[in-house]
Each structure stands twice: as C-alpha cells, then as structure tokens.
C-alpha positions as CSV (number, residue, x, y, z in Angstrom):
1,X,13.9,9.5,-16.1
2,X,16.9,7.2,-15.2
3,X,17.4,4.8,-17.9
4,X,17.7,2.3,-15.2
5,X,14.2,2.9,-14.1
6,X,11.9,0.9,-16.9
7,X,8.2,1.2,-16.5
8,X,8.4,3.1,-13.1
9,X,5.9,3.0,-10.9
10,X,6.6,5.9,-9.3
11,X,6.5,7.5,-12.4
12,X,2.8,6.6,-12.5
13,X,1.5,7.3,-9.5
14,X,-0.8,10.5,-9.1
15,X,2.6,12.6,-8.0
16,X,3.4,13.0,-11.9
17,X,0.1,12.7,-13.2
18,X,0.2,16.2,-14.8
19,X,3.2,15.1,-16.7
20,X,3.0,14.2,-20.7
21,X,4.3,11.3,-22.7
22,X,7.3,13.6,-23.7
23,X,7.5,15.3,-20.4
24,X,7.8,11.8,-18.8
25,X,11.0,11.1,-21.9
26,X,13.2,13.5,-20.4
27,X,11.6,14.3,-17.1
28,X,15.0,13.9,-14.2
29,X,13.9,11.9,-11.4
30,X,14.9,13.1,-8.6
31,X,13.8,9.6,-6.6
32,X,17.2,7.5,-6.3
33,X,16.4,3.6,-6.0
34,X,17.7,1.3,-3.9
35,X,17.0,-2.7,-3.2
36,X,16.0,-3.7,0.3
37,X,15.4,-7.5,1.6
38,X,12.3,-9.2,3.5
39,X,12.5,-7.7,6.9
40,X,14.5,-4.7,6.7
41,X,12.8,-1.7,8.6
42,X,13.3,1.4,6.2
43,X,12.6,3.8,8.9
44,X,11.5,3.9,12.9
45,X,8.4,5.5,15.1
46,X,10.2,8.3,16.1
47,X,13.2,8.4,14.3
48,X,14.6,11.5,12.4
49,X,11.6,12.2,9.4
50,X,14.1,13.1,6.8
51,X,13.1,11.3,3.6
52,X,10.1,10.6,1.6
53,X,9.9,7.4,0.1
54,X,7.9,5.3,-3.2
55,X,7.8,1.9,-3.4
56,X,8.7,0.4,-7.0
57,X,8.3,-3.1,-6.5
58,X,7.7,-5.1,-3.9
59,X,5.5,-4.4,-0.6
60,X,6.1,-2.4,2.7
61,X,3.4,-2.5,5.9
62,X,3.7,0.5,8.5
63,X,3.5,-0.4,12.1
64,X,2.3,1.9,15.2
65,X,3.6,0.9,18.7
66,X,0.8,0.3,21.2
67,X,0.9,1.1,24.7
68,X,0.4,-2.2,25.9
69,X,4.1,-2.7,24.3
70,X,2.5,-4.6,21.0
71,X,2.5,-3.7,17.8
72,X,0.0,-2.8,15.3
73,X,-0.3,-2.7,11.2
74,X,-2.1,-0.1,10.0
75,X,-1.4,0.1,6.5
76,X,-0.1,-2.0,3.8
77,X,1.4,-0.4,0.5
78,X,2.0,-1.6,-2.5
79,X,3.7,-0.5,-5.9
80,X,3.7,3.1,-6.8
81,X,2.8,4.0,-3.6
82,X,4.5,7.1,-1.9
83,X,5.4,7.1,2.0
84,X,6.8,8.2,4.4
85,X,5.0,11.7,3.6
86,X,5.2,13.2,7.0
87,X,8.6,14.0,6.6
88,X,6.7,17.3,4.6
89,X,5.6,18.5,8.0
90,X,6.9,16.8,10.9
91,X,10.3,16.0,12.3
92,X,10.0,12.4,13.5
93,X,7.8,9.8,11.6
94,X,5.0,8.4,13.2
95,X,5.1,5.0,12.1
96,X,8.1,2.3,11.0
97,X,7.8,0.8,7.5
98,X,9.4,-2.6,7.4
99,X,10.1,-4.5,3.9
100,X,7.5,-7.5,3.5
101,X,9.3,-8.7,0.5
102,X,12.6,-8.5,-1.4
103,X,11.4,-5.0,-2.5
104,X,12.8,-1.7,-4.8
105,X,12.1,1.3,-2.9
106,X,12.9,4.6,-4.1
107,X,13.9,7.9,-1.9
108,X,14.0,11.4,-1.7
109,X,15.2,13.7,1.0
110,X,12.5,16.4,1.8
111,X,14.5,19.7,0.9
112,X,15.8,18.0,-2.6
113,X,11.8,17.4,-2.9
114,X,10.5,20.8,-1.6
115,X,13.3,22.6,-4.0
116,X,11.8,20.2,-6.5
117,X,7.9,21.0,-6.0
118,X,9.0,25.0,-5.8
119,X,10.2,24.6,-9.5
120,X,7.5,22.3,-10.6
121,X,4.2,24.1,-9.4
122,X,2.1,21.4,-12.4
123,X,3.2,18.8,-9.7
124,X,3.5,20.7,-6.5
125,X,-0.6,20.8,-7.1
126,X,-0.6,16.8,-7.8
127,X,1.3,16.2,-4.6
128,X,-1.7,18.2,-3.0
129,X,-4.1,15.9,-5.1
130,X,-2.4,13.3,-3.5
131,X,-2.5,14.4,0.0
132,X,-6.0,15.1,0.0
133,X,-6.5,11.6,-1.3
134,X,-4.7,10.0,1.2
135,X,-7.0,11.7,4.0
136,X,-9.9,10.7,1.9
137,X,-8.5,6.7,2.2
138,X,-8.2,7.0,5.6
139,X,-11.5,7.9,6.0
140,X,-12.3,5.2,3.7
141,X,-10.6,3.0,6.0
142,X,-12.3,4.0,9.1
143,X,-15.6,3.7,7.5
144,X,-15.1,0.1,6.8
145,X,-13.9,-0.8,10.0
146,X,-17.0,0.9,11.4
147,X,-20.0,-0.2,9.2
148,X,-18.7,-3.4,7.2
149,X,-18.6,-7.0,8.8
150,X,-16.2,-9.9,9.3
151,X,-17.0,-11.0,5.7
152,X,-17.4,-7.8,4.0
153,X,-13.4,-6.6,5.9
154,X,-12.1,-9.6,4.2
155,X,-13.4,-9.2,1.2
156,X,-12.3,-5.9,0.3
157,X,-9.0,-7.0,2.0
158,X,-8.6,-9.5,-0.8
159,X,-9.9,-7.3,-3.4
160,X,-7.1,-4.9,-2.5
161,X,-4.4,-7.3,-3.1
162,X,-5.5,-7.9,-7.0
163,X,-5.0,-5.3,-9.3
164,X,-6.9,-4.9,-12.1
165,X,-4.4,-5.1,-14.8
166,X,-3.8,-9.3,-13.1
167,X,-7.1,-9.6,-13.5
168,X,-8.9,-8.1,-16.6
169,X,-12.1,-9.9,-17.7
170,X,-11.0,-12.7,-15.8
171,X,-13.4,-14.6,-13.3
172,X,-10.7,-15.8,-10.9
173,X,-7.3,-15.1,-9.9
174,X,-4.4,-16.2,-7.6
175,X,-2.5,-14.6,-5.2
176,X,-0.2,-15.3,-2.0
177,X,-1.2,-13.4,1.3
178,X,1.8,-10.8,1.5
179,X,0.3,-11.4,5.8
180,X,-0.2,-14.1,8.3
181,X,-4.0,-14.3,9.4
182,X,-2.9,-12.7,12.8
183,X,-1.3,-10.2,10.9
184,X,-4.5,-9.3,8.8
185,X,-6.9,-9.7,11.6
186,X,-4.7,-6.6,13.4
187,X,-5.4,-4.6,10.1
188,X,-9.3,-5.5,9.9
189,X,-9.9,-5.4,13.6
190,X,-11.2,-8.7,14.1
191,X,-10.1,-11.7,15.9
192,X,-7.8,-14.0,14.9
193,X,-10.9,-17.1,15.2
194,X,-12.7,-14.9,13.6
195,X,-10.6,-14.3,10.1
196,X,-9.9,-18.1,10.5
197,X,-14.0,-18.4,10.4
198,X,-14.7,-16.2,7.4
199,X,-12.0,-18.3,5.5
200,X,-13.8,-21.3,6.1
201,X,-17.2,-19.7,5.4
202,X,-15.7,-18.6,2.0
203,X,-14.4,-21.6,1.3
204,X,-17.5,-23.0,1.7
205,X,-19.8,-20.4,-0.9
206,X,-16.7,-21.6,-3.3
207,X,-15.9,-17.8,-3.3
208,X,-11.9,-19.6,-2.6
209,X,-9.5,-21.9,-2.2
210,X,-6.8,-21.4,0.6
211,X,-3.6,-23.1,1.6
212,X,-1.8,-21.6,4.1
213,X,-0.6,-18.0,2.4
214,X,-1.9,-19.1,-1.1
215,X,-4.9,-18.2,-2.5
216,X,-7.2,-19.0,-5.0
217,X,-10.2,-16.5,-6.1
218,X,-12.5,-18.5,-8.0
219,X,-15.4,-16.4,-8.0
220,X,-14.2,-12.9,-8.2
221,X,-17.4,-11.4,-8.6
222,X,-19.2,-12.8,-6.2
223,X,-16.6,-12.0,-3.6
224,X,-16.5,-8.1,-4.8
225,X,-20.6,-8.9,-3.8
226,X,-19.8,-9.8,-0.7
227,X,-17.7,-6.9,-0.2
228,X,-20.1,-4.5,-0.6
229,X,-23.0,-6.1,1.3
C-alpha cells in the first residue's frame, strides 16, 4: 500500500476483501490518487471507457443524458466505492461522473487492472463478488422505486447518507444533503412538491429538523420505521 494512502477506503471495499492484515502491509496498490474539486466531471457519456475508478473521500453522482436534452442522476457514490466499472467490458462509458465535493478519487487503467486480476485470482473472484453485487443494488434500486412511497424513498434516501460507524448507538445524527431537493426528487422519482411535502410531513412526526441542505435526524429509528413501511 502507498504510504501516502492512510486508512484507504479503497483498500476496504469488497475488491480486497480476500486480502489479510499482513497481505494488506505490503499489498502494491496499483490505484494512483489524485484530488479533484466540486464540479469537475471525471469522465463523459460516451467518452473513451479507459479507466476504472474508487472514490477515497469525498462524493461523486453519475448522470445519464435524456432525450428530451435533460439530465438525470442515477446514482450517488460514496467512499470506497468503485466506478466507472464498464470500462471491463465496453469501450465508451455510459454515464458521466461529476465531483460533488472537493473529493480524492483514485484510478486505474483497465489493462494495468486486468494484468492485475490475472496475477491475483483471490481478488479477480472478489471483483466478481462485487459485480454481482452491484446488479443485485440495482435491483434493489428498482424495487424501491416500484413498491415504496414518497415517505418510505426518502427515508431510505437519508438512511443511505449515514453510515453506521457516524452513528453507533446513537439516536440522532446530522448531516448536510450532498443534493438540492430537485436533484434528489430526479433520483427517487418523485416531484419536486412532492419531496418538498414529505420534508414538511417529517418535520412534523419530529422524525427531523431541516434548513436548507442541513439536516438534523432526531429520531433515527423511527425514520429507518418509516423506511421500511
């Protein structure tokens, strides 16, 4: 591991699962990072697929063009995260990743990676692992969007935002909205009035407290309820 490259991650993510505490001492990464600023677009729909990318710190949405000529999010990532994984297959990406925040994102071009995974057969099945797991999100994704409602999208919306190890045994939690409410009505499939609505109603059930992009949980366990009503 680069020395430069403290409690990666990366590092962490299923990818090098497989790997042990000493493996992970003197494992090489083969990932160089690099620092990128709020706004920069890492790569374009239908630009040259020639990297693979994991996201150290920071956070990174991926946008699809629309015919209409609009734009749409579709995913938003988040440390230890890898993307940019079509470049394994296909020879144009089919989505652009732009930086949300000042963010380090780590890169790999596909042949240094496939010579990698062809020595490393441990983590060549991991990266399947982790391909199969990302289908199994999207599905996860599309099931939500199809059976859960206005209340239910948002509160697994917030729920993915806070990870476990801010939380612990804690009851509430704060956080600032990495989105506008346009932005994550796009991602849940809901209106714009209606995101605004299910703020107010949660607000309400003193489930939060919002001002503009901040955002206080105070009942964190009633609001994982409500997320899986």
């Amino acid at each position: 591991m680069k020395t430069s490259c403290p409690n990666c991650h990366i590092l962490s993510s299923m990818l090098f699962r497989s790997l042990s505490d000493e493996q992970v001492k003197n494992f090489s990464c083969i990932f160089c990072p690099s620092q990128f600023h709020r706004n920069q677009i890492l790569f374009f729909e239908g630009g040259a697929a020639r990297h693979i990318f994991g996201l150290n710190a920071g956070l990174v949405k991926l946008v699809k063009s629309l015919e209409n000529g609009k734009e749409r999010i579709t995913r938003i990532l988040f440390p230890g995260d890898l993307f940019g994984l079509e470049a394994l297959n296909e020879e144009r990406y089919p989505l652009t990743a732009v930086v949300l925040e000042d963010s380090e994102i780590c890169s790999v071009p596909r042949d240094q990676l496939f010579a990698f995974l062809r020595s490393n057969p441990d983590i060549s099945l991991d990266m399947i692992r982790l391909l199969v797991s990302e289908v199994a999100e999207v599905r996860a994704q599309v099931t939500n969007m199809s059976f859960k409602d206005a209340r239910m999208r948002v509160a697994t919306f917030v729920l993915s935002l806070v990870s476990a190890g801010e939380t612990g045994p804690a009851s509430s939690c704060s956080l600032v909205l990495p989105l506008t409410s346009q932005e994550i009505a796009e991602i849940l499939e809901l209106s714009p009035e209606t995101v605004s609505r299910t703020w107010h109603s949660l607000r309400q059930e003193g489930l939060i407290e919002k001002r503009g992009r901040h955002l206080v949980i105070q009942d964190l366990r009633a609001l994982e309820a409500t997320a899986r009503r």
